[in-house]
VMD Tcl script that draws the C-alpha trace (Angstrom):
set ca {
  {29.09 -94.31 109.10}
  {30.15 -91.93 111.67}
  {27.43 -90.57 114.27}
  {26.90 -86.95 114.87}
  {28.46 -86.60 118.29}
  {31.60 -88.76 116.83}
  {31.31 -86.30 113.93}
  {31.51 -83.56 116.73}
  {33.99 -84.52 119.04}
  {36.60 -85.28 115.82}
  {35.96 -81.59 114.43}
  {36.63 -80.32 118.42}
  {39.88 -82.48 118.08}
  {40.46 -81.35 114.81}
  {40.18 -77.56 115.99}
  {41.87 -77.27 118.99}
  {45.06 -77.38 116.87}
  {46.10 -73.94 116.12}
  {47.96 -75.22 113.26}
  {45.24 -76.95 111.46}
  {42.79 -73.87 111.68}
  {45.46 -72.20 110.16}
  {45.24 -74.37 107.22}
  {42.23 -75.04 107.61}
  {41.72 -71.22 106.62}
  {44.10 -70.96 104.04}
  {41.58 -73.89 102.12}
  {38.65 -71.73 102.74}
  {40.71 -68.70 101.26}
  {42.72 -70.22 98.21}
  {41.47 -73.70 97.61}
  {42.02 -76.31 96.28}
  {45.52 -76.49 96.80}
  {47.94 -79.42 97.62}
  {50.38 -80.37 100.70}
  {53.07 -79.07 99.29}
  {51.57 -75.38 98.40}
  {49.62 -75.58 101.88}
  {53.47 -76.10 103.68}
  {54.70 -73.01 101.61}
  {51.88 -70.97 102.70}
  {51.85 -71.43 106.26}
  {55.63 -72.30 106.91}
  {55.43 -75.76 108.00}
  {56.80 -79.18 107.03}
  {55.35 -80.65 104.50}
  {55.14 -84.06 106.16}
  {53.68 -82.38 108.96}
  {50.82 -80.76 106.79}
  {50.15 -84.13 105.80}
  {49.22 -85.07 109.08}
  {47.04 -82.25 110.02}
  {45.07 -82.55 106.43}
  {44.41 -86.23 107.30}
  {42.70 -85.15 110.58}
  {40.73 -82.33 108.60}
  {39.50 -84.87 106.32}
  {38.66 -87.64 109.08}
  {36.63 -84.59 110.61}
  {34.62 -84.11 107.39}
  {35.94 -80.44 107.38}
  {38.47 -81.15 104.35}
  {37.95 -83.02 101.23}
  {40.88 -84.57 99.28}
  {40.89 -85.40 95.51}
  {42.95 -86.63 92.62}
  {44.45 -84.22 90.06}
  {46.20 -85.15 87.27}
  {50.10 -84.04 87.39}
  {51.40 -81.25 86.13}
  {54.07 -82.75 83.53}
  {55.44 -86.24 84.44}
  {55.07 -87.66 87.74}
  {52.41 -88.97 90.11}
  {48.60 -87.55 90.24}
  {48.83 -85.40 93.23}
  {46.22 -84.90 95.97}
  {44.57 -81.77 96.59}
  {42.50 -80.65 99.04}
  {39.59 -78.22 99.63}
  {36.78 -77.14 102.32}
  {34.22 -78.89 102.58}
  {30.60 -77.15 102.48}
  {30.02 -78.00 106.31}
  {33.26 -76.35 107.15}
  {32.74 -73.34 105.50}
  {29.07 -72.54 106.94}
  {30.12 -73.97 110.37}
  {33.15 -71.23 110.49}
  {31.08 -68.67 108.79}
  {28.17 -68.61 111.63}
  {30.76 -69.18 114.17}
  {32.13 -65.46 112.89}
  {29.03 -63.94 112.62}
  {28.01 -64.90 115.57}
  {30.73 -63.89 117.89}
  {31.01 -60.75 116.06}
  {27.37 -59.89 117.16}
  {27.81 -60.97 120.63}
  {31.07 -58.81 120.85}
  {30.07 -56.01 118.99}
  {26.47 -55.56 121.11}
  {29.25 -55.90 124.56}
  {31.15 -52.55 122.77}
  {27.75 -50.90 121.91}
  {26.85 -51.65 125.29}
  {30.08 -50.83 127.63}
  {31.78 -48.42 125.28}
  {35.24 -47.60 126.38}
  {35.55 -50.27 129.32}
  {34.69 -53.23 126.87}
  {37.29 -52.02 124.63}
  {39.79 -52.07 127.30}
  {38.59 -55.68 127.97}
  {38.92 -56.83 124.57}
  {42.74 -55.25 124.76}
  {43.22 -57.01 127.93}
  {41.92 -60.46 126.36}
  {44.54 -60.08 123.60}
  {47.01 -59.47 126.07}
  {46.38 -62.53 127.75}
  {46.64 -64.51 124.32}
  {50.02 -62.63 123.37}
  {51.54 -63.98 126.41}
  {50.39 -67.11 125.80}
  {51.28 -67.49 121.59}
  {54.56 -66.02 121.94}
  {57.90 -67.86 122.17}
  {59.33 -66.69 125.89}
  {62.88 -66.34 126.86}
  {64.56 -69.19 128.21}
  {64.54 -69.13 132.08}
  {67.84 -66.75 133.06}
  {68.14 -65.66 129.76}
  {67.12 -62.25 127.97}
  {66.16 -61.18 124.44}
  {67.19 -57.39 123.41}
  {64.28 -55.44 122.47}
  {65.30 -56.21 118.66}
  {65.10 -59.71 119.38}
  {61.86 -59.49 121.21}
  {60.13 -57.42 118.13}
  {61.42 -60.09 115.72}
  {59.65 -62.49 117.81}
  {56.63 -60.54 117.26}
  {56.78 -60.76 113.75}
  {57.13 -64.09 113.47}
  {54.26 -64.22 116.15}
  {52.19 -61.82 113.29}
  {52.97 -64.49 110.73}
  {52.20 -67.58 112.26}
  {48.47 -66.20 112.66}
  {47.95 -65.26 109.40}
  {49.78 -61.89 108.64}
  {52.30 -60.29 106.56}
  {54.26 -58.32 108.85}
  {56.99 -55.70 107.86}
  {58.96 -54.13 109.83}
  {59.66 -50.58 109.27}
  {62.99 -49.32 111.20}
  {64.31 -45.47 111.22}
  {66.52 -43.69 113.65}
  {62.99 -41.87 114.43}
  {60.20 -44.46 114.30}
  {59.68 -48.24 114.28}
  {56.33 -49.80 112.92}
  {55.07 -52.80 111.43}
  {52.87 -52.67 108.77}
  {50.42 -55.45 108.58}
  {48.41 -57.19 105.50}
  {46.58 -58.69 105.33}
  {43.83 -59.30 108.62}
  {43.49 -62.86 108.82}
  {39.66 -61.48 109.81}
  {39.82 -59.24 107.34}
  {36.17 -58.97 106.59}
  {35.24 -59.86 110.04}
  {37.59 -56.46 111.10}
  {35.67 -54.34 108.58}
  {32.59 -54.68 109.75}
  {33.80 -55.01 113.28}
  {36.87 -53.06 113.27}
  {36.13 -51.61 117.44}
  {36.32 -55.45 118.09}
  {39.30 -57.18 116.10}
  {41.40 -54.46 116.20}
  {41.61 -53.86 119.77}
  {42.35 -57.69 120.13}
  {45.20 -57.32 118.08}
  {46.75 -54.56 119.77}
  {46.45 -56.49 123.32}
  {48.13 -59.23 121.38}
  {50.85 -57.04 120.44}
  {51.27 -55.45 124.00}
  {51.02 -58.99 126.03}
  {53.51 -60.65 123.54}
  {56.25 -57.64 123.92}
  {55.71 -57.99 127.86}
  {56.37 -61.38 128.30}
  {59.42 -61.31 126.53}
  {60.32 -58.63 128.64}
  {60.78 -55.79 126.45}
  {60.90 -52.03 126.69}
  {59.29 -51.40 123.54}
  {55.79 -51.51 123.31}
  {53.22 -50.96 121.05}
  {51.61 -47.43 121.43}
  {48.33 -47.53 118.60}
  {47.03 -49.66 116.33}
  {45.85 -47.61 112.85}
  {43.15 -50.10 111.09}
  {42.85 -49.88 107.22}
  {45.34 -47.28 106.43}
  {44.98 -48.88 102.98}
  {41.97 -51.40 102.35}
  {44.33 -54.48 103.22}
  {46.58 -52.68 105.45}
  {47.00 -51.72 108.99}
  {50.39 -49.80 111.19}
  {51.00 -50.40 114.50}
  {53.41 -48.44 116.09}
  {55.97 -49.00 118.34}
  {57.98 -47.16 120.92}
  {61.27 -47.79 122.89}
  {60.43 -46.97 126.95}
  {63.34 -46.75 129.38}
  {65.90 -49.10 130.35}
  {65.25 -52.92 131.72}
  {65.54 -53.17 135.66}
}
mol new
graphics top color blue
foreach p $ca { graphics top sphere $p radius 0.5 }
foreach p [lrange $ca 0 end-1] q [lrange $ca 1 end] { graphics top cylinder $p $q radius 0.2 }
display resetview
């Protein structure tokens, strides 16, 4: 019998892998699914998968169960949310949405520019960097960004003509959290953008974010400055 602050400290552990929230997620969206289908979705080995489900299940925040197989073969193992998981993460979304959305209400226009700012401080951080004394060309550096896009839970195209560059984005990985909340995810996700494409010293940079274009779809924009130094 685990105790409640053993309980705790395991989901902390559990959660402070960006990896396993990411699965974690994709449970909570398309559940039950297996190791296999889990690697496929979020572009990981399936051996490591295996790993991370183990620790979602030792934190009591996955369940895992034995289906019979499809054809011949073994009974495979497939895993779901468990109810504790799925109200835990759902108040923990309402909840900051409330306490960031009240900030906008209150600050307007300078919380918005914080909110940017905090996203640029996380694209630095979740993006790849150059190798010291090395550079990426700006084409480099916004493939980077797309594979940044996907690891968190997007889509991304990229959209290239001799007159505009964008990259079209479905869907949110907070997509109903954005909807209601759209003057607080979105502006996060621009600063993402921006801090990402600075630290790996591009030129182009991301000039607007448009939100729900389409109901699971949102453009960001791009635009080639001037020359590196």
């Amino acid at each position: 019998m685990v105790d409640g602050t053993e309980l705790a400290l395991r989901r902390h552990r559990a959660l402070a892998e960006p990896s396993r929230a990411r699965i974690l997620a994709e449970l909570a969206d398309a559940g039950p699914l297996d190791a296999r289908a889990l690697a496929e979705r979020v572009g990981l080995h399936v051996n490591t998968v295996r790993v991370h489900l183990n620790a979602l299940v030792d934190a009591q925040l996955a369940s895992v169960e034995t289906m019979p197989p499809k054809g011949r073969g073994r009974p495979r193992l497939v895993y779901r949310t468990t109810r504790d998981a799925d109200e835990a993460g759902a108040r923990r979304y309402r909840l900051l949405a409330e306490i960031l959305t009240t900030l906008v209400a209150r600050f307007g226009k300078e919380a918005t520019e914080q909110l940017v700012e905090i996203g640029q401080i996380w694209g630095h951080y979740l993006v790849d960097s150059p190798a010291p004394y090395t550079t990426v060309t700006d084409d480099e550096a916004v493939e980077r960004l797309v594979a940044l896009l996907a690891e968190i839970g997007f889509q991304p195209e990229l959209e290239s003509t001799p007159r505009k560059r964008r990259i079209r984005m479905r869907p949110c990985p907070f997509l109903e959290l954005a909807r209601r909340h759209r003057d607080v995810v979105c502006p996060i996700h621009l600063g993402l953008i921006r801090g990402a494409l600075v630290e790996l010293g591009a030129t182009t940079t991301a000039t607007k974010l448009e939100p729900f274009v389409e109901p699971d779809l949102c453009l960001v924009h791009l635009s080639r400055g001037g020359s590196r130094r």
